[in-house]
C-alpha positions in Angstrom: 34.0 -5.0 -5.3 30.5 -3.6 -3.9 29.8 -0.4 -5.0 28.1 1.3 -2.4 24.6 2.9 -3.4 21.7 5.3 -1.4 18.1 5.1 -2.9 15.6 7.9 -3.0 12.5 8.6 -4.6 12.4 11.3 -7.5 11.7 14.6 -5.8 13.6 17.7 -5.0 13.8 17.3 -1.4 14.9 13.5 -1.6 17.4 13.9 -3.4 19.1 16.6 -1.3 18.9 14.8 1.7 20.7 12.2 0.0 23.7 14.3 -0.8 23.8 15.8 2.3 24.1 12.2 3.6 27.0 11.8 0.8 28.8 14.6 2.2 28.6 13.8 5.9 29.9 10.3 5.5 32.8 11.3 3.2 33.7 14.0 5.9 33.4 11.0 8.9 34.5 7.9 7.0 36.3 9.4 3.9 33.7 7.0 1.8 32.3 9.0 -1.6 29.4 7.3 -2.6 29.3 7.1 -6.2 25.7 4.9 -7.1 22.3 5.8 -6.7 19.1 3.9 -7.3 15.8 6.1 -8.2 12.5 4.8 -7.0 9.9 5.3 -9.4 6.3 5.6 -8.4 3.2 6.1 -10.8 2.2 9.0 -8.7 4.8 11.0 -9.4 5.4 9.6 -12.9 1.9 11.1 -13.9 2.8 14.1 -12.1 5.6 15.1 -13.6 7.1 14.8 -17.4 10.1 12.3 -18.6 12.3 15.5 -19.6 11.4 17.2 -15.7 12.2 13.9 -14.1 15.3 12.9 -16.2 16.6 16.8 -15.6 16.4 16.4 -12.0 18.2 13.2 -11.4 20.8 14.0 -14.2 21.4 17.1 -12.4 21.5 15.6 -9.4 24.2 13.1 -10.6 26.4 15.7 -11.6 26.3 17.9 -8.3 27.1 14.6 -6.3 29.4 12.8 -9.0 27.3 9.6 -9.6 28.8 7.2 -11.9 26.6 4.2 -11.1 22.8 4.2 -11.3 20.1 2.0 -11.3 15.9 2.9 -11.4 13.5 0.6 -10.0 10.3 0.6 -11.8 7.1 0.4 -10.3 5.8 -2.4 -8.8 2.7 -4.3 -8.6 0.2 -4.1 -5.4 -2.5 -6.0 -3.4 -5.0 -7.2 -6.6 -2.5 -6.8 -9.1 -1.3 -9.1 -10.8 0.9 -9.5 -14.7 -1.2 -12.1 -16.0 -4.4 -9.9 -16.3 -4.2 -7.8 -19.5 -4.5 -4.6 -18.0 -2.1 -5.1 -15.2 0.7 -6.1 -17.4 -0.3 -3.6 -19.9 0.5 -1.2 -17.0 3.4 -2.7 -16.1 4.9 -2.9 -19.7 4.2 1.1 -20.1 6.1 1.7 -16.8 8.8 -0.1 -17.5 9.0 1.5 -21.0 9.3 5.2 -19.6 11.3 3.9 -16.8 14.1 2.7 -20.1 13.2 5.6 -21.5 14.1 8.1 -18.7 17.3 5.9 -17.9 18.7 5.9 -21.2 18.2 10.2 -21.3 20.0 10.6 -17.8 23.1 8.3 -19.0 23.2 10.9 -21.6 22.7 13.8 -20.0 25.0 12.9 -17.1 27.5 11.2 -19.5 27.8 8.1 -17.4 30.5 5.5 -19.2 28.3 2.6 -16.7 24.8 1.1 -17.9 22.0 1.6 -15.9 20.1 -1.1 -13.7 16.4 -1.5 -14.2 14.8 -3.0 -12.0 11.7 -4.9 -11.8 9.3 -7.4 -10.1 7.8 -10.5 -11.6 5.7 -11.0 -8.3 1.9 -10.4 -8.5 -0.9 -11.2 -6.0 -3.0 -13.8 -6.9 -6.3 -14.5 -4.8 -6.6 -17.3 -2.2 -9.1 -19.0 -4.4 -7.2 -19.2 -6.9 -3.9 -20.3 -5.8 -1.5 -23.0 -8.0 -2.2 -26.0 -5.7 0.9 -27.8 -6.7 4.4 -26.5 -7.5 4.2 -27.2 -11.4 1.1 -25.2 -11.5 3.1 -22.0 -9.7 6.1 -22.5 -12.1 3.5 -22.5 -15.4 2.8 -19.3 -13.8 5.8 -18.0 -14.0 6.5 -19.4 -17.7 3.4 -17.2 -19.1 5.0 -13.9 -16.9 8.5 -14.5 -18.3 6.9 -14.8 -21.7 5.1 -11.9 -21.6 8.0 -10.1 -20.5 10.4 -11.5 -23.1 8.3 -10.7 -25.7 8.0 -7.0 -24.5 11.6 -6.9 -23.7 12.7 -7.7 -27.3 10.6 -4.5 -28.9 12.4 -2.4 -26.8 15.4 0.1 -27.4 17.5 -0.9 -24.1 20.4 0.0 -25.5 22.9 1.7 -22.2 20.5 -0.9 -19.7 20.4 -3.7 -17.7 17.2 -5.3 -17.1 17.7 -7.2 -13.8 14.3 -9.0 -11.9 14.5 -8.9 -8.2 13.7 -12.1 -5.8 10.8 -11.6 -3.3 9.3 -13.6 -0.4 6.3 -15.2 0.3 3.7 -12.7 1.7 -0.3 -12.7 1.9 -2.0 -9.3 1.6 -5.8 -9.4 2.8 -7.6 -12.4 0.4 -4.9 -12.2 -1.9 -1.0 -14.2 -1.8 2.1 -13.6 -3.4 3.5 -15.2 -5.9 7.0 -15.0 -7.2 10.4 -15.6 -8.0 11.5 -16.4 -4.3 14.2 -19.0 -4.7 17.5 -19.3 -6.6 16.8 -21.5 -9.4 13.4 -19.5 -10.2 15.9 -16.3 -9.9 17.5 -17.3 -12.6 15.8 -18.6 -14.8 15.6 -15.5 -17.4 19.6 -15.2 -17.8 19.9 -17.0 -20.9 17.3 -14.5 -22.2 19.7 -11.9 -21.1 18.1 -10.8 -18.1 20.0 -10.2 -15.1 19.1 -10.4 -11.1 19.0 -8.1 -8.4 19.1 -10.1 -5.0 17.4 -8.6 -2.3 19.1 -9.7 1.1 16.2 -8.9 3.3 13.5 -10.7 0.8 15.8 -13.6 1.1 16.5 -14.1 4.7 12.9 -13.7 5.3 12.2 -16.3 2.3 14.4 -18.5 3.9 13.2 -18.1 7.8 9.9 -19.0 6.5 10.8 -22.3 4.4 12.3 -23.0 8.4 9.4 -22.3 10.6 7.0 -20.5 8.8 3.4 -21.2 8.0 0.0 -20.2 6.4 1.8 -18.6 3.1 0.9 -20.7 -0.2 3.4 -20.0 -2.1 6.0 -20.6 0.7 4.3 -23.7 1.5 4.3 -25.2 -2.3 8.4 -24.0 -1.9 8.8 -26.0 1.2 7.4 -28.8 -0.5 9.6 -29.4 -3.3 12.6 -27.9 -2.3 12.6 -29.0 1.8 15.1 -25.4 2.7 16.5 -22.5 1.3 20.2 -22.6 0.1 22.5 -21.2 2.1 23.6 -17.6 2.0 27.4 -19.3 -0.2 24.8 -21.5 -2.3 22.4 -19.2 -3.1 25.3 -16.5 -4.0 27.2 -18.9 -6.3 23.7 -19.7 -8.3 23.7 -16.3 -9.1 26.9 -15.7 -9.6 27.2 -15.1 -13.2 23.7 -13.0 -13.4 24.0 -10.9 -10.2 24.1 -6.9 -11.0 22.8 -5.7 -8.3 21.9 -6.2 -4.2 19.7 -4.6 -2.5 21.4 -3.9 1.0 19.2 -4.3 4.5 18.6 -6.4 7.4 15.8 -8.6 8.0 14.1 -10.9 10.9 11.5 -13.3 11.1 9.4 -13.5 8.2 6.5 -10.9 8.3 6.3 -8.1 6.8 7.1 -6.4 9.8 11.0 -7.7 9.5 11.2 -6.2 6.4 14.5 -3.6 5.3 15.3 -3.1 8.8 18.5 -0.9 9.4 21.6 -3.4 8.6 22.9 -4.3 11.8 19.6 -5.0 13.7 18.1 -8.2 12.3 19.5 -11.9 11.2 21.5 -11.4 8.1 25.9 -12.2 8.4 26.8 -9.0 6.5 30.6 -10.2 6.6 29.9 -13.7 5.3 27.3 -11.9 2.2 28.9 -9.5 1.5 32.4 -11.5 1.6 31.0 -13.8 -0.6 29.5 -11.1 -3.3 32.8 -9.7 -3.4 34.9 -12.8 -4.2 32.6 -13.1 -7.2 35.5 -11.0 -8.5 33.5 -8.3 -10.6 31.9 -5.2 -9.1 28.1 -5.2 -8.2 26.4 -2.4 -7.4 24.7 -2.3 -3.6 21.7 0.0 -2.9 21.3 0.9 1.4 17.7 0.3 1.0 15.0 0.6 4.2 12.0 -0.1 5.6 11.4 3.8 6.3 11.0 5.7 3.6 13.3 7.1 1.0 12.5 10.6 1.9 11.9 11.0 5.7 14.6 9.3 8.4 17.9 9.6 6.2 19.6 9.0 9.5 18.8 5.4 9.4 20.1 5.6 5.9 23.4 7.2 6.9 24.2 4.4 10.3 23.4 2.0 7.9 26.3 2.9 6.0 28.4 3.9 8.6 27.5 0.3 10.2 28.9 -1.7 6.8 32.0 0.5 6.4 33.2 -0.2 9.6 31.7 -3.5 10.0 32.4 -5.0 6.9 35.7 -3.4 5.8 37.2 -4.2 2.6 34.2 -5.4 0.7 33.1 -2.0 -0.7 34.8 0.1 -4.1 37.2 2.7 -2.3 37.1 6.1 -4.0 
């Protein structure tokens, strides 16, 4: 079963617009949400301590009966990239206090489920210097995953599960994306124990653009060796034994601009998805997770879970 998750970013006022949205769709739909996903950002990490911020979610876990949680750590922006020493020195410290917090709120709030970190492999990479050939992008992500591996194994992840999330081709001023867009670059760091978090919206607009897109490197070199994007039933049963955790929203096109729109409003069949996540016969968390903010317009956050529970019955953990 899905387990049916809200996101918000770690401050006072986001999470209690997040349990009033818990309480108004248990009193119209009889749904408890029990999962949560904390959005970490550096600003308010170096604002605020790890006891402050692992209070205030712990807290907020047990006011709102959370059993599932998962943190996503913070990711990498335009001129940032893991390969450059002081990048992935960043990145390596985030995702340390991001385990570290985790692993003090599944204490604190006594939760009997691990807790899903989540991270990016994806870094921007300027035009110049694009791989010009598919090999070259997949040496790329050798040296990231081996950077990470390494970092992964000096770590105390005990109560966690890592998990790295697919994105999409995108280019940001002089700079591209490069990442782990398709299935079988997904999933390449399960034997090393580290799980995936498929983001719908990042692959519908992944696989719109291997269709009819153009002027995005790293889609193009995709579209070169593998010709189209597996289907929605493919690209699920790839991931079927490393999948933790989906990140829920709709998507259209393949800008930017059709990015984590409200489910319901874009290209994605949530029946056939989610239908096919669910026969996987396990239960995998789902964060409702928007284009809007995590703070402001909660409302969108709410219809979008109205719109799945009585759209796509069946498919989500009852309580």
């Amino acid at each position: 079963m899905i387990i049916m998750q809200l996101k918000s970013t770690q401050q006072e006022e986001a999470f209690a617009n997040i349990a009033a949205i818990i309480n108004r769709l248990h009193e119209s739909h009889g749904y408890r949400i029990r999962g949560h996903e904390v959005h970490q950002t550096r600003g308010v990490m170096a604002k605020t301590s790890l006891p402050e911020r692992a209070k205030m979610v712990s807290r907020f876990c047990a006011r709102n009966d959370i059993q599932y949680l998962a943190y996503h750590s913070p990711i990498l922006g335009r001129g940032q990239n893991i390969w450059e020493d002081g990048w992935r020195e960043k990145v390596k410290e985030s995702l340390a206090l991001t385990i570290r917090e985790a692993q003090a709120v599944r204490k604190e709030a006594g939760l009997s489920s691990k807790v899903v970190i989540v991270f990016h492999l994806t870094s921007y990479v300027p035009s110049s210097k694009m791989p010009r050939t598919h090999e070259e992008k997949l040496a790329l992500y050798r040296a990231a995953e081996q950077g990470f591996l390494e970092f992964f194994g000096e770590q105390d992840a005990d109560g966690c599960i890592l998990a790295v999330e697919n994105t999409y081709p995108r280019n940001d001023g002089d700079s591209a994306s490069v990442g782990p867009f398709h299935p079988s670059d997904l999933g390449r760091m399960e034997k090393h124990g580290v799980r995936t978090v498929l983001d719908l919206a990042h692959y519908q607009l992944y696989s719109n653009y291997l269709s009819r897109g153009k002027g995005k490197p790293a889609g193009d070199l995709d579209r070169e060796r593998y010709g189209h994007a597996p289907s929605w039933g493919q690209c699920i049963k790839a991931l079927a034994s490393s999948l933790v955790l989906l990140h829920i929203s709709d998507a259209s096109g393949f800008e930017v601009r059709g990015e984590g729109l409200p489910v319901g409003t874009g290209e994605i069949p949530f029946a056939d998805v989610l239908g096919a996540c669910n026969s996987l016969g396990r239960d995998v968390q789902g964060t409702i997770e928007l284009n809007c903010g995590h703070l402001q317009q909660g409302r969108l956050q709410l219809e979008s879970a109205r719109w799945l529970l009585e759209n796509v019955p069946g498919v989500f953990q009852e309580t």
